[in-house]
C-alpha positions, 0 to 999 in steps of 0.5 A, a space after each residue: 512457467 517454472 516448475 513446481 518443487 515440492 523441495 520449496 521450504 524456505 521463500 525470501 519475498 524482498 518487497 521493502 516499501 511502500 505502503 501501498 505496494 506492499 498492501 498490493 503484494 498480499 494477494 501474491 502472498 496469499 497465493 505464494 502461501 497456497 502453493 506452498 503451504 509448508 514452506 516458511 515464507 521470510 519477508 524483507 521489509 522497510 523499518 516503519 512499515 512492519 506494522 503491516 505484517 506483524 502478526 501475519 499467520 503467512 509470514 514467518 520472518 520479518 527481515 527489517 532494514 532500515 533503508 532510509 538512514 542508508 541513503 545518509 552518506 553522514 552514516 556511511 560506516 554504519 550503513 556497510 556494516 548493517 549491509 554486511 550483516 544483512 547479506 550474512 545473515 540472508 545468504 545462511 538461511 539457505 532460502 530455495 526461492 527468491 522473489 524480488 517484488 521492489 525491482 531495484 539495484 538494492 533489492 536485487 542485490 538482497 536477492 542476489 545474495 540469497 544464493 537461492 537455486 531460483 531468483 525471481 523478478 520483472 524483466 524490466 526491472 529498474 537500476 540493473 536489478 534485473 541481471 541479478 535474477 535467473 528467472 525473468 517475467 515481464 510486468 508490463 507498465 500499464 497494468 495494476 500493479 495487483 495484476 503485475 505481482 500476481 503474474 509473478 505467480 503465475 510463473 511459479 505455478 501458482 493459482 492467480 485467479 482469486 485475488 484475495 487480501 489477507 491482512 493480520 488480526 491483531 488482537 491488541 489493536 482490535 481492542 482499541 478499535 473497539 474503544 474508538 467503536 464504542 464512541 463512533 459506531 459509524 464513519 467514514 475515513 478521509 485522507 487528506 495526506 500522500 507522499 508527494 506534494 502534487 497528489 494532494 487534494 485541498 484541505 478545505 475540499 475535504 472538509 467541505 466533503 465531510 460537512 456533507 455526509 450523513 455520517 461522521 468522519 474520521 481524519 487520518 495520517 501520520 504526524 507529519 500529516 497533523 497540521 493538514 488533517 487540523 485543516 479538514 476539521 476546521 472545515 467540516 462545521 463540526 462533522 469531522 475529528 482528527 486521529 493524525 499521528 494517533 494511529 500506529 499502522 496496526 490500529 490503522 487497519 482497524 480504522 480502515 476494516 470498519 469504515 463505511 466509505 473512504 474518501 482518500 488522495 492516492 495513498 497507501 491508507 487508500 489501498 487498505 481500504 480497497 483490500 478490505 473492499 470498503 468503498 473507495 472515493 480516490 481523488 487523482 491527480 499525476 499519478 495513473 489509476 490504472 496502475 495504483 488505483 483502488 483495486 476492486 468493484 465498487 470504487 469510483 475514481 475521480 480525476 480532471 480532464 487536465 491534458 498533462 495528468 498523468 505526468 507522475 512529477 512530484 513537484 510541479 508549478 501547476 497544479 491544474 490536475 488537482 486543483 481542477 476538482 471541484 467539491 461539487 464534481 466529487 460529491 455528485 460522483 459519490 451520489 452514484 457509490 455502493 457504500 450502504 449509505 442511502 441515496 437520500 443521504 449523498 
């Protein structure tokens, strides 16, 4: 354990992405702000995903890079430039503290750049991160990634028993949320969409799942999950309607704040939901619950007894692992969730 300076004013937190690695980072962020609750707190973050922490009373600054056009060798000069000012930029705000929660070359070199006294980071750290820290704590690979940042914590000095979510309270979105209210006073939220292809679940499943429910559902994702989202309305006779590509990551916190019962792919809008402790329906496939499952009592995860799962490939010529969950399997599984549904209506 590091001991605790009082001297800590200034904390640079380099978690870019993704959605639900940085939800999983708030309990760290709850307890970082505990220890230190006069130290400004600055947060690099991914462009698209600030949403998240726009409005947050623990963070300070939002640092936003935009990571993806840096991959783009077409914008190579842009991409030194923007690189060179972000490092300038970084190393003047003098931080005393630096925690790498991304554990990668980029995100090491960011903290690396901090010059700060303490630089933080797992000691198996991917890309050779991990030689740009002074201060090295073991994660460990099958473990939450909840309990894996708050062993960062730990490590500070930090109070890692309770682990609490603390999303912003943005007051425009809660006034649109109350819109939505006003027509659907209650619903269930189903995500259809997830960044890889193999953790997809059938449209029509989901459909299927939602024409079952007391309740009415409420479809959600990006725009690139619009035509999917479609799908599961044409599937639901009528019990289900679509907010895919209405939804900014703001207002979807709100969405997820009043649900009544999440039905989700293993997703970031998943583990919004379990942060807000509203019942969680997870349908997994190549990826481990153990690691990125629904934080918290009261979920149920439901996977097949492929013997492959979980083999953590994005492409994959056999989908047994999803395809392998029936409707049925799940709707029997919900039977049996808290979600303040009453057992005659599953």
């Amino acid at each position: 354990m590091i001991k605790k300076s009082k001297k800590c004013k200034k904390i640079l937190v380099v978690k870019p992405s993704s959605l639900g690695d940085i939800v999983h980072s708030l309990p760290f962020l709850n307890s970082l702000k505990t220890c230190f609750p006069k130290a400004e707190i600055h947060w690099v973050i991914a462009k698209g995903l600030e949403g998240l922490l726009e409005c947050h009373p623990m963070v300070d600054r939002l640092i936003i890079i935009n990571k993806d056009i840096w991959k783009k060798l077409s914008r190579m000069t842009d991409t030194i430039k923007e690189v060179r000012q972000l490092l300038k930029d970084i190393r003047s705000e003098r931080y005393d503290l630096a925690v790498d929660l991304q554990g990668l070359f980029r995100s090491g070199v960011i903290t690396l750049a901090t010059r700060a006294p303490v630089r933080i980071g797992f000691s198996e750290a991917r890309e050779g991160s991990r030689f740009f820290y002074n201060v090295k704590v073991k994660g460990g690979k099958d473990v939450h990634a909840v309990q894996r940042y708050m062993k960062i914590a730990g490590a500070l000095g930090c109070d890692t028993e309770e682990i609490l979510f603390p999303f912003p309270l943005c007051r425009s979105e809660m006034k649109n949320m109350e819109d939505i209210r006003s027509c659907i006073k209650e619903y269930a939220v189903i995500v259809p969409g997830a960044r890889w292809d193999t953790k997809i679940w059938d449209a029509g499943n989901f459909g299927r799942l939602a024409s079952f429910l007391p309740i009415q559902s409420v479809v959600i994702g990006g725009k690139a999950d619009m035509a999917i989202a479609e799908k599961v309305v044409q599937a639901s006779s009528g019990k289900a309607l679509s907010l895919a590509g209405k939804t900014g990551l703001k207002e979807l916190i709100e969405v997820m704040r009043h649900a009544r019962l999440v039905i989700s792919n293993d997703s970031g809008p998943m583990h919004i939901a379990a942060g807000f402790q509203v019942p969680v329906v997870a349908i997994f496939g190549p990826t481990s619950p153990v690691r990125t499952g629904p934080y918290g009592a009261g979920n149920i995860v439901i996977q097949s007894d492929a013997a492959c799962a979980p083999c953590f490939k994005k492409k994959c010529g056999d989908m047994r692992c999803m395809t392998g969950i029936s409707v049925e399997m799940v709707y029997e599984k919900m039977r049996n969730i808290s979600c303040g549904l009453r057992k005659t209506d599953l």
